[in-house]
Steps between C-alpha positions, in 0.01 A plus 500: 500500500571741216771729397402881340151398449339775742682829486396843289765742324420737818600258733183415650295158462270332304229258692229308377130598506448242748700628762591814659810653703518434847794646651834634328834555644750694331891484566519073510789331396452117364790227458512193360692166577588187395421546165716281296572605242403862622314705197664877483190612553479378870872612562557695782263698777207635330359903613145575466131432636276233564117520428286220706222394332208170606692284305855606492775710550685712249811673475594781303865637471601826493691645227623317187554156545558126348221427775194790414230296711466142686134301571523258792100349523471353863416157382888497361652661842617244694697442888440855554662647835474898652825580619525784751878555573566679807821687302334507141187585331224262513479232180306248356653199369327195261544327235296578173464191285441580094192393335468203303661584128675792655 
């Protein structure tokens, strides 16, 4: 996991040469939980879009924010669960571990 490693000035997102853009969805909100003690960068619900990638899944807010971009590999997304609420919008929930020194 990393925090504003993978966002440009124009709000748009830098990948690695390796990989390549799958799918994007704009208009995502992301919250965090039990966080203790809770950063002020992951404060809050979180407006932007996700780009999916092979190898992970990053998020990019929208506007200016403590939180510009957030890196979630898959081998660090744990207990993941698609929630489809029949009075909601559909979610995913997990639990992203940090990496070792992080």
């Amino acid at each position: 996991m990393a925090l504003n490693k993978n966002h440009s000035e124009g709000g748009g997102v830098i990948v690695n040469n390796s990989e390549n853009v799958l799918m994007t969805y704009d208009h995502v909100e992301i919250t965090f939980s039990d966080l203790e003690p809770m950063p002020e960068a992951f404060k809050g619900t979180k407006k932007g879009s996700v780009f999916l990638t092979p190898y992970r899944v990053i998020f990019v807010s929208k506007g200016k924010d403590a939180m510009q971009s957030f890196v979630m590999p898959f081998y660090l997304l744990k207990d993941c669960e698609i929630k489809q609420p029949v009075f909601g919008a559909n979610y995913i929930k997990g639990t992203v571990k940090a990496e070792a020194g992080g």
